[in-house]
LOVO-302367 format. One record per atom (N, C-alpha, C): residue number from 1; residue in three letters; chain; atom name; x, y, z. Coordinates in Angstrom, 3 decimals, always signed. Example, Ala and Ser with C-alpha at 12.3 -4.5 7.8 and 13.67 -1.06 7.14 Angstrom:
<node n="1" res="Ala" chain="A" atom="N" x="+13.190" y="-5.690" z="+7.800"/>
<node n="1" res="Ala" chain="A" atom="CA" x="+12.300" y="-4.500" z="+7.800"/>
<node n="1" res="Ala" chain="A" atom="C" x="+13.200" y="-3.300" z="+7.800"/>
<node n="2" res="Ser" chain="A" atom="N" x="+12.850" y="-2.250" z="+7.080"/>
<node n="2" res="Ser" chain="A" atom="CA" x="+13.670" y="-1.060" z="+7.140"/>
<node n="2" res="Ser" chain="A" atom="C" x="+12.900" y="+0.030" z="+7.870"/>
% end
This chain:
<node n="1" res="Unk" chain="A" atom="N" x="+0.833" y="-1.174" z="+0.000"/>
<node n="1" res="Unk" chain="A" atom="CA" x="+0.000" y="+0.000" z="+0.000"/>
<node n="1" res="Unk" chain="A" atom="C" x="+0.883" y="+1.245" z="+0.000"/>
<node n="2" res="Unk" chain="A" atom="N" x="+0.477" y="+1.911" z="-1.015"/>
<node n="2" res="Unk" chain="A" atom="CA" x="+1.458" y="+3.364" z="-1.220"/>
<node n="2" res="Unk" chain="A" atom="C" x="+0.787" y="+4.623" z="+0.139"/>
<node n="3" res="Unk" chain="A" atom="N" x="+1.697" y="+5.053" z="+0.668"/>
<node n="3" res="Unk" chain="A" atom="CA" x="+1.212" y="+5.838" z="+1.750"/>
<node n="3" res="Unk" chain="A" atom="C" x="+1.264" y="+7.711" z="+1.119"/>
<node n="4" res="Unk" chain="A" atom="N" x="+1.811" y="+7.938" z="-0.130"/>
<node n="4" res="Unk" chain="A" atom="CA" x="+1.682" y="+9.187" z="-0.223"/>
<node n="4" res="Unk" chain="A" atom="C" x="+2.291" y="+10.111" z="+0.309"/>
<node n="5" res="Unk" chain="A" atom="N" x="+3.002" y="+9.756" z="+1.388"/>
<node n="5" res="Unk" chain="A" atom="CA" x="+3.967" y="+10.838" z="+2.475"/>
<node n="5" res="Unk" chain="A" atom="C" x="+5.079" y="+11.151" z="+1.496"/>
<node n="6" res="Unk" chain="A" atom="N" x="+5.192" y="+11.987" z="+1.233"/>
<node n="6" res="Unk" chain="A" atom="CA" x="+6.291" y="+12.823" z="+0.708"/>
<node n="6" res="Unk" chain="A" atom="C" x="+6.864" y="+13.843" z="+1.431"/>
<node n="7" res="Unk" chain="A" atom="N" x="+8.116" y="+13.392" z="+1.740"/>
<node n="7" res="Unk" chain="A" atom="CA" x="+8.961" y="+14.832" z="+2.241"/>
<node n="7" res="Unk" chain="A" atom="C" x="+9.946" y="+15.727" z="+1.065"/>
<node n="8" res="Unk" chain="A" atom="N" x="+9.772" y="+16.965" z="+1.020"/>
<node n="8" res="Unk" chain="A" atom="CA" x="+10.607" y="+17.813" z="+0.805"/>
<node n="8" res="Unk" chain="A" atom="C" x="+11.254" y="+18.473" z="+1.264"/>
<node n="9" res="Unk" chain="A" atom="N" x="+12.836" y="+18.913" z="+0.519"/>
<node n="9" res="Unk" chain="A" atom="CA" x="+13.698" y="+19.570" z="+1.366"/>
<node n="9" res="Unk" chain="A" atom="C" x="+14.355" y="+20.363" z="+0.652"/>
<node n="10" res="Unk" chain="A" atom="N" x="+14.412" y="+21.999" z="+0.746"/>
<node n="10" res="Unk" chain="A" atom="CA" x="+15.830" y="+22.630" z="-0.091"/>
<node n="10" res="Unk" chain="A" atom="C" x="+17.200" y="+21.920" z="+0.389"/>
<node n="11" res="Unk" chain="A" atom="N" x="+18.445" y="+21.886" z="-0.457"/>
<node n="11" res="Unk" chain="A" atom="CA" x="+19.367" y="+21.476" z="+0.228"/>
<node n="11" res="Unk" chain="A" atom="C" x="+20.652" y="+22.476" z="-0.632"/>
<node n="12" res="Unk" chain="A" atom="N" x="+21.849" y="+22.045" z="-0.061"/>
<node n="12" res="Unk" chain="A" atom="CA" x="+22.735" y="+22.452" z="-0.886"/>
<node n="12" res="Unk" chain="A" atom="C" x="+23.592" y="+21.552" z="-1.030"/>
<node n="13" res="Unk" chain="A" atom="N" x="+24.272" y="+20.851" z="-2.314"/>
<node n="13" res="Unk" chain="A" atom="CA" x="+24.623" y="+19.679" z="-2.725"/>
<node n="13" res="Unk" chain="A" atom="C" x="+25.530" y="+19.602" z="-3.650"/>
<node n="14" res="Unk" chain="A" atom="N" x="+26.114" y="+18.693" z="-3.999"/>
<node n="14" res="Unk" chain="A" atom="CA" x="+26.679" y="+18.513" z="-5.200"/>
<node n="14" res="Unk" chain="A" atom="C" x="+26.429" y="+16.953" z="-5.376"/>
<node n="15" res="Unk" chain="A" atom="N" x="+26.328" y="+16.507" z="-6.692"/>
<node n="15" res="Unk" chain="A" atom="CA" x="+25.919" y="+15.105" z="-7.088"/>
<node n="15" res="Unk" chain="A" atom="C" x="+26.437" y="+14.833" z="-8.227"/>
<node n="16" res="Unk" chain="A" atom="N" x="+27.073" y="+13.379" z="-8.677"/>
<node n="16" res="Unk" chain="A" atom="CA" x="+27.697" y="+13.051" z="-10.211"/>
<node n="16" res="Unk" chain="A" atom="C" x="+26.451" y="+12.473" z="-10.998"/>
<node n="17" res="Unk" chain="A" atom="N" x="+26.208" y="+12.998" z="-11.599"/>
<node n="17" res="Unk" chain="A" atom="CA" x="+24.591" y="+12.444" z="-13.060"/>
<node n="17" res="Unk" chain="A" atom="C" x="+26.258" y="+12.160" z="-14.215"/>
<node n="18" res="Unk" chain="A" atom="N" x="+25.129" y="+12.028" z="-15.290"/>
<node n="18" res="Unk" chain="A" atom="CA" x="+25.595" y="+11.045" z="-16.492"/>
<node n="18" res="Unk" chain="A" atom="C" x="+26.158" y="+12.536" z="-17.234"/>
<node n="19" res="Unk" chain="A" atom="N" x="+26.022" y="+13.460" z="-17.355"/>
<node n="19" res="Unk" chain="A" atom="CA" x="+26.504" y="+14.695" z="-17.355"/>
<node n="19" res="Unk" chain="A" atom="C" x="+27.627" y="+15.325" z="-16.668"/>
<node n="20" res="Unk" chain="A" atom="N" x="+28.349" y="+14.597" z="-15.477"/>
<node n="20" res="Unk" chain="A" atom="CA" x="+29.284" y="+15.097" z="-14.416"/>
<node n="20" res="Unk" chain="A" atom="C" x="+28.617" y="+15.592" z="-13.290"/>
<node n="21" res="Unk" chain="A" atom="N" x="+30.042" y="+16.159" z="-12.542"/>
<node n="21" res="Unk" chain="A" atom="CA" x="+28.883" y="+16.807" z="-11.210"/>
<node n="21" res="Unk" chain="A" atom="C" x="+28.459" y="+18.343" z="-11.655"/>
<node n="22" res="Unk" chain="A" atom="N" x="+27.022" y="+17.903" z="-10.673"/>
<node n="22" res="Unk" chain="A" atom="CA" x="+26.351" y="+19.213" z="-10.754"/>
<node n="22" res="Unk" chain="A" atom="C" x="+26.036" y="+19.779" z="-9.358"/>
<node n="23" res="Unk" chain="A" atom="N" x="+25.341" y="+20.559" z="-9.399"/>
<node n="23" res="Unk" chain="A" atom="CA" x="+24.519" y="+21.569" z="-8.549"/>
<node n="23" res="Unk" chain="A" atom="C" x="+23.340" y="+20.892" z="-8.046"/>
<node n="24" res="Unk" chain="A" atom="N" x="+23.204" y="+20.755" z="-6.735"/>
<node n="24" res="Unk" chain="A" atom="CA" x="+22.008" y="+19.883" z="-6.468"/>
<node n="24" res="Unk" chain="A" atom="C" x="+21.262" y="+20.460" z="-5.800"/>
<node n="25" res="Unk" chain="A" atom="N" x="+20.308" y="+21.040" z="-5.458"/>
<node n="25" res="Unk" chain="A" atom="CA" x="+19.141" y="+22.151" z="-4.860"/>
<node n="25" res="Unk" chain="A" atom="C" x="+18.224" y="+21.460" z="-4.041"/>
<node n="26" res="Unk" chain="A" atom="N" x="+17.421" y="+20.485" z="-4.350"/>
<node n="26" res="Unk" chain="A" atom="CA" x="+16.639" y="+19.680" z="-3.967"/>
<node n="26" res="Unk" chain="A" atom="C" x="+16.264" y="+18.122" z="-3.740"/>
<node n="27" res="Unk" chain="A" atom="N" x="+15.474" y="+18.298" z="-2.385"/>
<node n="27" res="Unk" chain="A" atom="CA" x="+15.589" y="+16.277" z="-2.299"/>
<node n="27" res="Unk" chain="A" atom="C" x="+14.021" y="+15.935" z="-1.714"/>
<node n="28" res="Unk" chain="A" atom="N" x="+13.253" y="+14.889" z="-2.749"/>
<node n="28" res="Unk" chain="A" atom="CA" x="+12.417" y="+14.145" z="-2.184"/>
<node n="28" res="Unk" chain="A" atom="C" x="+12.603" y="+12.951" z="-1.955"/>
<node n="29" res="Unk" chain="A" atom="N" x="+11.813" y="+12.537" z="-0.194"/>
<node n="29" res="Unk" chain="A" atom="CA" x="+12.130" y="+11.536" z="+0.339"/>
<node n="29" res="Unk" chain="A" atom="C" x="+10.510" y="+10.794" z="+0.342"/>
<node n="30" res="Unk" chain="A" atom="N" x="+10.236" y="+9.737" z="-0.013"/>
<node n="30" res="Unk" chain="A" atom="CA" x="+9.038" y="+9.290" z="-0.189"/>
<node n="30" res="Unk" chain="A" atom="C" x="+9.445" y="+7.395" z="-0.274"/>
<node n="31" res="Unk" chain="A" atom="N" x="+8.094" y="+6.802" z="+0.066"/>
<node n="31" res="Unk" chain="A" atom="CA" x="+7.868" y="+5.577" z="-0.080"/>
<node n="31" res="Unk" chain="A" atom="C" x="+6.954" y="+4.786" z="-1.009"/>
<node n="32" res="Unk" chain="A" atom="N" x="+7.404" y="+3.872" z="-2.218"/>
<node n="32" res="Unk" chain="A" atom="CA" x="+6.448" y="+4.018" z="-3.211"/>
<node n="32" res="Unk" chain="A" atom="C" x="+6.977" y="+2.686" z="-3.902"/>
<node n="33" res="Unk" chain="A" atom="N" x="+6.568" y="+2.240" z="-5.059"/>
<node n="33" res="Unk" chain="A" atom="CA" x="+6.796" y="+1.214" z="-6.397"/>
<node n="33" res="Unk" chain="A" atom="C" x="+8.035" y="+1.852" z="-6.973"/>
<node n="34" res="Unk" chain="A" atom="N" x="+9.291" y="+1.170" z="-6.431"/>
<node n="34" res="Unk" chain="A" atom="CA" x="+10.201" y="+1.211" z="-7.339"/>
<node n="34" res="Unk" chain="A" atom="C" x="+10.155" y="+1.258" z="-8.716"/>
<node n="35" res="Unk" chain="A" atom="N" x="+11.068" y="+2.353" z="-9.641"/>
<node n="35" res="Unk" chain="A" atom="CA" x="+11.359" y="+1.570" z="-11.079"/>
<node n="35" res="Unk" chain="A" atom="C" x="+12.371" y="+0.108" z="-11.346"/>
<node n="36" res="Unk" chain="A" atom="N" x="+13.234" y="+0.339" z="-10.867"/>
<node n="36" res="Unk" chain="A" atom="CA" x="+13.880" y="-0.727" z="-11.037"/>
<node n="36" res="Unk" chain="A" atom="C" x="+14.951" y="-1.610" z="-9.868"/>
<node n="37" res="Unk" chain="A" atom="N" x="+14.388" y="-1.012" z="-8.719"/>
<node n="37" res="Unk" chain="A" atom="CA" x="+14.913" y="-1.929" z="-7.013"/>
<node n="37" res="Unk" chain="A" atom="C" x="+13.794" y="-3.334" z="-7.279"/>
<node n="38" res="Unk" chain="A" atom="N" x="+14.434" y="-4.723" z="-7.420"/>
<node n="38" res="Unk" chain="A" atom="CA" x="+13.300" y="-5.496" z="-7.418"/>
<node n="38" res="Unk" chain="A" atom="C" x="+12.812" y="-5.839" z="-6.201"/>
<node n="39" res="Unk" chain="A" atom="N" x="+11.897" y="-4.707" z="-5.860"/>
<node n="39" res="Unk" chain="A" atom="CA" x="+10.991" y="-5.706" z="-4.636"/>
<node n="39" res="Unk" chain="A" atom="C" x="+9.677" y="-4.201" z="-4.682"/>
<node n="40" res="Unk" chain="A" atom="N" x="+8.446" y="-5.023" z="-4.423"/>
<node n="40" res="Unk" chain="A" atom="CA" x="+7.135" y="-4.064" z="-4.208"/>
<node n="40" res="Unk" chain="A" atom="C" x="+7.180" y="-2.582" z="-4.221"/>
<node n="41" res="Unk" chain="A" atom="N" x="+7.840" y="-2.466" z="-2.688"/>
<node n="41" res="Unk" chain="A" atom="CA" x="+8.372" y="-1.010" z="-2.125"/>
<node n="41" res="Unk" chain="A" atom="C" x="+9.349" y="-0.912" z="-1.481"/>
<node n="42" res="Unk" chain="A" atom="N" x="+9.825" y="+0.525" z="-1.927"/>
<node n="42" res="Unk" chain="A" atom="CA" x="+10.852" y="+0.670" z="-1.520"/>
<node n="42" res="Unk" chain="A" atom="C" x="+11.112" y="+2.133" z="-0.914"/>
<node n="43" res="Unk" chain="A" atom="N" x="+12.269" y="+2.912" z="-0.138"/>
<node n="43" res="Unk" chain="A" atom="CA" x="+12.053" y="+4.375" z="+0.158"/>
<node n="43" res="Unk" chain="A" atom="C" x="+13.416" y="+4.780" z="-1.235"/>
<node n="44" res="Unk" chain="A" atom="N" x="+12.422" y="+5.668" z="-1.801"/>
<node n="44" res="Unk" chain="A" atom="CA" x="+13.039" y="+6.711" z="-3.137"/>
<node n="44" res="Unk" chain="A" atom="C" x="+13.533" y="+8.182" z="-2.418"/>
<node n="45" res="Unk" chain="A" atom="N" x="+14.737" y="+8.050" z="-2.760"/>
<node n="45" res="Unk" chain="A" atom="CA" x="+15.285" y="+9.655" z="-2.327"/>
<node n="45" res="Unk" chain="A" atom="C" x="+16.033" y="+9.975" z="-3.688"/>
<node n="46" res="Unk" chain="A" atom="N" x="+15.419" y="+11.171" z="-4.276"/>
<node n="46" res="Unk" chain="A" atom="CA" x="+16.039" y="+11.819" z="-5.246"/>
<node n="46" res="Unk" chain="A" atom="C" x="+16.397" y="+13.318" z="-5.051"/>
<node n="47" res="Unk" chain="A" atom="N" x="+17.190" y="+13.467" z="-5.505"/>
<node n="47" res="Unk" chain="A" atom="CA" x="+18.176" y="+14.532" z="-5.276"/>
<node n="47" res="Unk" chain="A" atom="C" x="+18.574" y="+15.329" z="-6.515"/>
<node n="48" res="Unk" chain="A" atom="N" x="+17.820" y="+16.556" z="-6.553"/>
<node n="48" res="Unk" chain="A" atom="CA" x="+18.152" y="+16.928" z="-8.276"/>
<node n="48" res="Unk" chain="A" atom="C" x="+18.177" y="+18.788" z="-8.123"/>
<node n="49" res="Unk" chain="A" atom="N" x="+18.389" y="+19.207" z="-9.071"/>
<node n="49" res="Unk" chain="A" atom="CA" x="+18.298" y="+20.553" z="-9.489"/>
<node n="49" res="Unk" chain="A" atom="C" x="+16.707" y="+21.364" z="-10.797"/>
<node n="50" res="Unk" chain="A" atom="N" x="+16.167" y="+20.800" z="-10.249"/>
<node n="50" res="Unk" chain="A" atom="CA" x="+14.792" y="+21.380" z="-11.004"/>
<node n="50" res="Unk" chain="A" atom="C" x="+15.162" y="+21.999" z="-12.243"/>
<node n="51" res="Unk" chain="A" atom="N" x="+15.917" y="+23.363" z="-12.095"/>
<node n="51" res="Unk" chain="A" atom="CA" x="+16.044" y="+24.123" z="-13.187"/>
<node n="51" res="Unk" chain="A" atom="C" x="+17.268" y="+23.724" z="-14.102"/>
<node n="52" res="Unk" chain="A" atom="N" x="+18.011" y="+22.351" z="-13.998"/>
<node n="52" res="Unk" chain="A" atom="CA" x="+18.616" y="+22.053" z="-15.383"/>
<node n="52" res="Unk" chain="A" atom="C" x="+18.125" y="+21.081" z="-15.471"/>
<node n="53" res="Unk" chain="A" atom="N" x="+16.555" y="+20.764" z="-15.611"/>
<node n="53" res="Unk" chain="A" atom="CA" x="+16.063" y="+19.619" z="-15.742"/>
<node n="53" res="Unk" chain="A" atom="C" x="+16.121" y="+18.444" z="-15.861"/>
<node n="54" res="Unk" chain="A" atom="N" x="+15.664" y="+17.289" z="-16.248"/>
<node n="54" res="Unk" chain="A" atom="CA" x="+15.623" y="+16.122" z="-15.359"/>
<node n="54" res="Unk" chain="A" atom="C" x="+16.938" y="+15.119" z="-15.734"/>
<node n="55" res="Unk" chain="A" atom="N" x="+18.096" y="+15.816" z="-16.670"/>
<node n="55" res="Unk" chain="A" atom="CA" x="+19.580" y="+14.807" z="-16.393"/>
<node n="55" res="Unk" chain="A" atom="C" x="+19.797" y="+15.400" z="-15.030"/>
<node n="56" res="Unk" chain="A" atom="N" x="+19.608" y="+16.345" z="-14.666"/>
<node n="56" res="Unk" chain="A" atom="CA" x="+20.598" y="+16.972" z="-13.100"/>
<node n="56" res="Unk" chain="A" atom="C" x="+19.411" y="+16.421" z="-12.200"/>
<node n="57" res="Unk" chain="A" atom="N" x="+19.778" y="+15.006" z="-11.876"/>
<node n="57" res="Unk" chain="A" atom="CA" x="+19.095" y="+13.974" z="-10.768"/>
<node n="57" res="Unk" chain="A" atom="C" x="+20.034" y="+12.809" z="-10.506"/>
<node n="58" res="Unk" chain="A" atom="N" x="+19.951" y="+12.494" z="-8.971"/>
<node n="58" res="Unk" chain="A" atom="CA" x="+20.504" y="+11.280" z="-8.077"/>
<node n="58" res="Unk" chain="A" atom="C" x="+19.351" y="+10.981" z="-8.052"/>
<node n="59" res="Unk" chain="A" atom="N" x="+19.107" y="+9.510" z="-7.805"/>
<node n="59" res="Unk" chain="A" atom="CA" x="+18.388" y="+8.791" z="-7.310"/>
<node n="59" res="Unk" chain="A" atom="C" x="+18.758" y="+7.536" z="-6.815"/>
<node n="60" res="Unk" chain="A" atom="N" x="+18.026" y="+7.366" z="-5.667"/>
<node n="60" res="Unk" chain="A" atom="CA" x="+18.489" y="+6.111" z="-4.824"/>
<node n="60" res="Unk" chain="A" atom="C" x="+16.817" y="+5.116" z="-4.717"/>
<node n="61" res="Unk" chain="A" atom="N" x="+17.085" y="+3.902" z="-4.820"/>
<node n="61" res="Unk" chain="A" atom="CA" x="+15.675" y="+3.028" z="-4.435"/>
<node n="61" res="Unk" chain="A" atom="C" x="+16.030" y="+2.065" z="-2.995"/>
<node n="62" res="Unk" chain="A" atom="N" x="+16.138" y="+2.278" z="-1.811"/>
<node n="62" res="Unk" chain="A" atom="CA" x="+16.616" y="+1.508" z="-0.907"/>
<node n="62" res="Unk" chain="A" atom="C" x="+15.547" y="+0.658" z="-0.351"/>
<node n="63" res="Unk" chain="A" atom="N" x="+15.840" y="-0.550" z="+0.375"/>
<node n="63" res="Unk" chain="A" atom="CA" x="+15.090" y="-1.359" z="+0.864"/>
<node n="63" res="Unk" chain="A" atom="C" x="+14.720" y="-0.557" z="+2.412"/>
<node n="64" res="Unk" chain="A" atom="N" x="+14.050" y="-1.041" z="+3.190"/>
<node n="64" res="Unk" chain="A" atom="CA" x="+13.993" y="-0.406" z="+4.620"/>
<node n="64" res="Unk" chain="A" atom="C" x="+15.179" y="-0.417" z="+5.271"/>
<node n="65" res="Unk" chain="A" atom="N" x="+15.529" y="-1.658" z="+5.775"/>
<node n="65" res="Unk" chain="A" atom="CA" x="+16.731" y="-2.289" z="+6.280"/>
<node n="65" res="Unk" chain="A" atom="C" x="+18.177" y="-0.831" z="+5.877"/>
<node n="66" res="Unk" chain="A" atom="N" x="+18.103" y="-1.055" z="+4.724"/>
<node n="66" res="Unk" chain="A" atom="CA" x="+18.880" y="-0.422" z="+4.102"/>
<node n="66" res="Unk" chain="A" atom="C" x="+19.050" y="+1.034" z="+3.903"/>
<node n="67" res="Unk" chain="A" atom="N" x="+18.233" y="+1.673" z="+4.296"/>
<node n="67" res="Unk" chain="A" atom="CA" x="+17.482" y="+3.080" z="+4.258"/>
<node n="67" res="Unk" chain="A" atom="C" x="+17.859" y="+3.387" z="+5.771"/>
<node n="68" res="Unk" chain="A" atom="N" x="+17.513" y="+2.913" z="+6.526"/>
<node n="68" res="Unk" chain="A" atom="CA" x="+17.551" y="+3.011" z="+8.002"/>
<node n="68" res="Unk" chain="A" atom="C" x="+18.824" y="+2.819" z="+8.303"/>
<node n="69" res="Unk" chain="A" atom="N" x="+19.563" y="+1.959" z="+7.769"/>
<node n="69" res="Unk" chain="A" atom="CA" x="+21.412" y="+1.838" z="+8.108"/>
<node n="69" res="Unk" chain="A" atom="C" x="+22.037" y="+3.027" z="+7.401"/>
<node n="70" res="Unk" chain="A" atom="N" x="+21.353" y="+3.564" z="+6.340"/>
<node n="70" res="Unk" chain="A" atom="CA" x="+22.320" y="+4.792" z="+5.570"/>
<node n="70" res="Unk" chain="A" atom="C" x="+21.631" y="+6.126" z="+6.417"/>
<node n="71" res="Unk" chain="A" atom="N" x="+20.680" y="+5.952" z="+7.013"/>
<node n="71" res="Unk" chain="A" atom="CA" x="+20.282" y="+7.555" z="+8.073"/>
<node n="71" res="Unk" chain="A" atom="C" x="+21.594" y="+7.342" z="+9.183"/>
<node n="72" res="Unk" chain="A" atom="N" x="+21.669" y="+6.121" z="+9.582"/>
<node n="72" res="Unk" chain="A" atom="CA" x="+22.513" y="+6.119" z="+10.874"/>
<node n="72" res="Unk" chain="A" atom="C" x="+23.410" y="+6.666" z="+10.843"/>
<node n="73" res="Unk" chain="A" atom="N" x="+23.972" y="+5.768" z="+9.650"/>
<node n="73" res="Unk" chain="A" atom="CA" x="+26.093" y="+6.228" z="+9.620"/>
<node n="73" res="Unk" chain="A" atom="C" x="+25.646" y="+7.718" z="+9.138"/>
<node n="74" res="Unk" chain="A" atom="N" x="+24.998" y="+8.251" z="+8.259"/>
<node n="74" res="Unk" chain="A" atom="CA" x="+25.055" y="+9.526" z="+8.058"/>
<node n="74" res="Unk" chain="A" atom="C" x="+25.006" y="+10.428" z="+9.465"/>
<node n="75" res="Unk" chain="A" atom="N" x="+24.050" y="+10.301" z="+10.613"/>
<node n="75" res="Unk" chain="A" atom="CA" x="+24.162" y="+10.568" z="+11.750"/>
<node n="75" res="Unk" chain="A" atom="C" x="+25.296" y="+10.599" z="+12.650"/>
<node n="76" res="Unk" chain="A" atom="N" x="+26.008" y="+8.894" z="+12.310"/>
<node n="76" res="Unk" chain="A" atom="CA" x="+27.357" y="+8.822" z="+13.169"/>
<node n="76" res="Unk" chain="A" atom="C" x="+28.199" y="+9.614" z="+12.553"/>
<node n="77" res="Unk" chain="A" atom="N" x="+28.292" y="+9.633" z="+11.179"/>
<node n="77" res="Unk" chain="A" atom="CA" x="+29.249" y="+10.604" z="+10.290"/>
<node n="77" res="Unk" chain="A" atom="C" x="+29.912" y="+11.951" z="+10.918"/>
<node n="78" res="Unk" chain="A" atom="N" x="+28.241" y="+12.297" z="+11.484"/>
<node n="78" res="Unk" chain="A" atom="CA" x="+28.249" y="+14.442" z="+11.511"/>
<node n="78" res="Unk" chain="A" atom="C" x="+28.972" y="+14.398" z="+12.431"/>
<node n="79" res="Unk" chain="A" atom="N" x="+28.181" y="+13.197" z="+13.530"/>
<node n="79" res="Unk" chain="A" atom="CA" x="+28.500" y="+13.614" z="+14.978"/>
<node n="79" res="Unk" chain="A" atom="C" x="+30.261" y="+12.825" z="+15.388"/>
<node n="80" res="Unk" chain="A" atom="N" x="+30.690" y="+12.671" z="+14.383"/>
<node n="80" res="Unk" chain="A" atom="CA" x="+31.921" y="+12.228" z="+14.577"/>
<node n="80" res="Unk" chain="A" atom="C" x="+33.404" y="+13.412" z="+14.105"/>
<node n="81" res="Unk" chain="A" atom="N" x="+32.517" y="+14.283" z="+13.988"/>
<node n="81" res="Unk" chain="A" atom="CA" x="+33.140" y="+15.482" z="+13.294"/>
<node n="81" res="Unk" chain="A" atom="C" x="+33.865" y="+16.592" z="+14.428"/>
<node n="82" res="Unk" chain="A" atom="N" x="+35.476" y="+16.236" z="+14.607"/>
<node n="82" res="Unk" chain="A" atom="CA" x="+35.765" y="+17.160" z="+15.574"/>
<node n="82" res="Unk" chain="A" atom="C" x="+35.133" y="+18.857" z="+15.954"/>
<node n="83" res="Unk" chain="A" atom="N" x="+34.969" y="+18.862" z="+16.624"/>
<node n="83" res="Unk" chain="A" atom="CA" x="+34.487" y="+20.638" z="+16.974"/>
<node n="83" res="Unk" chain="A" atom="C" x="+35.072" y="+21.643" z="+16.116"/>
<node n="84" res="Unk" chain="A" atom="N" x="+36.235" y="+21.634" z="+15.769"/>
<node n="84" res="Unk" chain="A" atom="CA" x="+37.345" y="+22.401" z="+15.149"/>
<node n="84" res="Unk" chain="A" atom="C" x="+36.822" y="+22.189" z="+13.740"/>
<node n="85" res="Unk" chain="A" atom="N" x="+36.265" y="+21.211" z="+13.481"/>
<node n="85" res="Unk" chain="A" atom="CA" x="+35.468" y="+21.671" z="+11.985"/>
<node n="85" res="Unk" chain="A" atom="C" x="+34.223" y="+21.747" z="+11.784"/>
<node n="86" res="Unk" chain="A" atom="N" x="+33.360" y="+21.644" z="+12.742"/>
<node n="86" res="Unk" chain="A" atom="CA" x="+32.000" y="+21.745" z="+12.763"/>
<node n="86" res="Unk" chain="A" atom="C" x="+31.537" y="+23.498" z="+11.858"/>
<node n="87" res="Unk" chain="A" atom="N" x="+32.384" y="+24.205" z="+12.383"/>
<node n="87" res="Unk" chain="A" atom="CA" x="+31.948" y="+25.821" z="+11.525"/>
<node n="87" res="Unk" chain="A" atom="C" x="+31.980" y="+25.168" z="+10.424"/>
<node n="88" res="Unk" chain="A" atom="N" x="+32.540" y="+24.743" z="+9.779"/>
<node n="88" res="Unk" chain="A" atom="CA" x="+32.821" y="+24.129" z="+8.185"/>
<node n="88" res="Unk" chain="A" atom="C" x="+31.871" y="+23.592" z="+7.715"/>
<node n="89" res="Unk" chain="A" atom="N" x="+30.723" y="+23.124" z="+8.373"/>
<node n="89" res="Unk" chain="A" atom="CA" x="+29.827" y="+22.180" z="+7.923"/>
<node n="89" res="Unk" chain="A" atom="C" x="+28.859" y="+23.359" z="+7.580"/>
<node n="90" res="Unk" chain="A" atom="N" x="+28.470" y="+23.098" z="+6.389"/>
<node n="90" res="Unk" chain="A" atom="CA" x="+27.334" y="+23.623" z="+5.876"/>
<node n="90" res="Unk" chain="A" atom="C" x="+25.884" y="+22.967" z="+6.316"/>
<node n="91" res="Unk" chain="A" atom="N" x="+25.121" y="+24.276" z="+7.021"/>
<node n="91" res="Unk" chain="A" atom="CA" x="+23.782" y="+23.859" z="+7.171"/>
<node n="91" res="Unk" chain="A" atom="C" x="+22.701" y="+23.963" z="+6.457"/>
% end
């Protein structure tokens, strides 16, 4: 059952498409019918730039399991980030 929850987010990014890297502006996070992850559902996070239309896109199809282990380490990532570079981190 598709639940419709869609999150959006401005971001500021950079991402490699089939074009090189680009400029990445925006990310929807949603749960839905994969195109091509084989299994029912899956969580879709795409990551793109609207205004150089649709080559300037990441996309990811993760399983749950799998979705939930890549929030973590991204979590352990930040918070593993000495103090002395935390100004550095872009919010």
């Amino acid at each position: 059952m598709c639940t419709y929850q869609t999150e959006r987010l401005a971001l500021r990014a950079s991402g490699k498409t089939a074009e090189g890297w680009t400029r990445l502006t925006d990310a929807t996070v949603y749960f839905d019918h994969p195109v091509h992850f084989p299994a029912g559902h899956a969580l879709m996070i795409d990551v793109l730039n609207p205004a150089k239309g649709p080559s300037a896109r990441v996309a990811l199809e993760l399983d749950a399991e799998s979705a939930r282990a890549l929030a973590a380490a991204i979590v352990r990532a930040l918070d593993s980030v000495p103090d002395e570079l935390r100004g550095e981190l872009v919010s």
